[in-house]
C-alpha positions in Angstrom: 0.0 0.0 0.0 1.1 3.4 -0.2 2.2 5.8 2.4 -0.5 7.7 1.8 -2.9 4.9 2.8 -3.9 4.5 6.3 -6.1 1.4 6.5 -9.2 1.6 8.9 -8.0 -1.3 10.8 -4.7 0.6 12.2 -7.0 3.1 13.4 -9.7 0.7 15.0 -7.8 -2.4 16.1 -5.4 -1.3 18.6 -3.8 -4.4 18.9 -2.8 -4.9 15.2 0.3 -4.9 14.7 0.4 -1.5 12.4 -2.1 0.1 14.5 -0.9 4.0 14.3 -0.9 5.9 17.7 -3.2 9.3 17.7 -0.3 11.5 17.7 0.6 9.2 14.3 -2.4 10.1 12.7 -2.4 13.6 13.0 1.4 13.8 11.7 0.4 12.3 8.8 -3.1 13.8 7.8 -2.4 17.2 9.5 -3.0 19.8 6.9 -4.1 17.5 4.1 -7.0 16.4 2.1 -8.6 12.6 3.4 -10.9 11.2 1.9 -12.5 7.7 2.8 -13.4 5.1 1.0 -13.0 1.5 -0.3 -10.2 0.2 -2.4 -10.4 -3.7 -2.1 -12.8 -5.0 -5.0 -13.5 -7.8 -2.8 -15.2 -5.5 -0.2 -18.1 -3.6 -2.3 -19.5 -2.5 -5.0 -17.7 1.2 -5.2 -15.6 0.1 -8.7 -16.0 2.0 -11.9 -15.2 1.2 -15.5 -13.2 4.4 -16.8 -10.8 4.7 -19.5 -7.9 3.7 -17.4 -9.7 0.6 -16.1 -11.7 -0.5 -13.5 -11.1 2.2 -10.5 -12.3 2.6 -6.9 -14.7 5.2 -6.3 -12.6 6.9 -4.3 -9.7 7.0 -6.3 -12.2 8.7 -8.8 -13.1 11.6 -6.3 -9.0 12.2 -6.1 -8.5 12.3 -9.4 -11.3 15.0 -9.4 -10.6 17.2 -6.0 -7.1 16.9 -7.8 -8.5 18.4 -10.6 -10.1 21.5 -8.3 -7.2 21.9 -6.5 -5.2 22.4 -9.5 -7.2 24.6 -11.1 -8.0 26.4 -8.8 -3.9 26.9 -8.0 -3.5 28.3 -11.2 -2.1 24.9 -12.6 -4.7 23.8 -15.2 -7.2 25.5 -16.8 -11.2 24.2 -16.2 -13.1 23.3 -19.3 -15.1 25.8 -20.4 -18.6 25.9 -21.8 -20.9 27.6 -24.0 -24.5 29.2 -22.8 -27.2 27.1 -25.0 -27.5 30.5 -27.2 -23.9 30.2 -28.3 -24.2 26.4 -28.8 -27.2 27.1 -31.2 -25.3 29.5 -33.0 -22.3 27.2 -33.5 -24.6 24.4 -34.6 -26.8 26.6 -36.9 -23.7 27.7 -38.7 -21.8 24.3 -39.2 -25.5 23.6 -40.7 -25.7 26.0 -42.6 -22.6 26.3 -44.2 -22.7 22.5 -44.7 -26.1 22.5 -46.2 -24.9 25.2 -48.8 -21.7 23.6 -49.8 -23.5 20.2 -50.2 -26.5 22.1 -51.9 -23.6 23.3 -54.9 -22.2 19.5 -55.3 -24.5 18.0 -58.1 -22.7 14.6 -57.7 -21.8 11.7 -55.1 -18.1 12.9 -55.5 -18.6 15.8 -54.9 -20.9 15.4 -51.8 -18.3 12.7 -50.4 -15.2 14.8 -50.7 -17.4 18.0 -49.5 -18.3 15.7 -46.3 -14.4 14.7 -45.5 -13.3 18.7 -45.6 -16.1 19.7 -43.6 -15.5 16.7 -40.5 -11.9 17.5 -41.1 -11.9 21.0 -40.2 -14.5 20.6 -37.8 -12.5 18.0 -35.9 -9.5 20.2 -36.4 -11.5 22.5 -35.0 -12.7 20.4 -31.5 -9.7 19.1 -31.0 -7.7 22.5 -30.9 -10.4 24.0 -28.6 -10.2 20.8 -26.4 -6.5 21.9 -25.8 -7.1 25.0 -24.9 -9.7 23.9 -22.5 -13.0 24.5 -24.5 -15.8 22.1 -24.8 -17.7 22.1 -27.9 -21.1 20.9 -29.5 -19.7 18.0 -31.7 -22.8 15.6 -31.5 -25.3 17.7 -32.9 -22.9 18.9 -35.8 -21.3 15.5 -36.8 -25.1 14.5 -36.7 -26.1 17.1 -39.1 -23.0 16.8 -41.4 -24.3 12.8 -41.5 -28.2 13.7 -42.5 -27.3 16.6 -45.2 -24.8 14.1 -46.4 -27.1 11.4 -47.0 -29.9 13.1 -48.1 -28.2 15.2 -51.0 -26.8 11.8 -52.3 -30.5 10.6 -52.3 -31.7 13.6 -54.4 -28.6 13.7 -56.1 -27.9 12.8 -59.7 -31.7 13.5 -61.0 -32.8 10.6 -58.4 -35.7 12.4 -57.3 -37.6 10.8 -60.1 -37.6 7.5 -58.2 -38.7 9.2 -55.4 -41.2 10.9 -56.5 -45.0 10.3 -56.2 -47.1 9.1 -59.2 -50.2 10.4 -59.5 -53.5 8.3 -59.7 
């Protein structure tokens, strides 16, 4: 275990044979964060699947008042977040721009290399604003990119006529 560990039964079972004394204790917790919690799987059901594995709950609230502690040090900047207006304004101009270029391809080339420039810049896009701590709507535009996409090569090359209904 690590020395940053102090296991419940040194501070319960006085006879054990790690058991810390109260003056122990305060020496080593004096001044610092503690958080309780479980970290044997075999004890409880406080494990989460995260990218990194399978973690302890409380290992995930470190990582995270790690996180506040750092940011609010001046260490690391906090992601930052659009209000809903500016999030409809980001989506409604990916859309827009993307249905316009789409609407001047007349063929499935066209449309298909039109589709790859657009997700490239806009993941360009994400991904520079994710390292300089900016969170952006990419769902809803990837989403949108996928639909004008699909239904421009529908209508494309004069196939409305299959699509079309025939009067009675």
């Amino acid at each position: 275990m690590s020395q940053n560990v102090i296991l419940i039964q040194d501070l319960l079972e006085a006879n054990s044979p790690s058991h810390l004394s109260d003056e122990d204790i305060r020496s080593r917790i004096n001044g610092k964060i503690v958080l309780i919690g479980n970290l044997e799987a075999s004890y409880g059901e406080d494990f989460h699947k995260t990218p990194y594995g399978r973690q302890a709950g409380v290992i995930i609230h470190a990582h995270n008042v790690s996180h506040l502690i750092d940011v609010a040090a001046g260490k690391r900047r906090d992601l930052q977040y659009w209000s809903l207006t500016e999030s409809v304004i980001w989506i409604s101009a990916w859309a827009v721009s993307y249905g316009l270029a789409i609407f001047l391809c007349r063929n499935k080339k066209r449309i298909i290399i039109t589709f790859f420039a657009f997700n490239s810049i806009f993941y360009f896009t994400c991904i520079v604003g994710v390292f300089n701590a900016w969170c952006f709507p990419f769902v809803p535009v990837a989403t949108i990119f996928i639909g004008h996409s699909v239904i421009a090569i529908i209508f494309s090359d004069n196939s409305v006529e299959r699509w079309r209904f025939k009067h009675v």
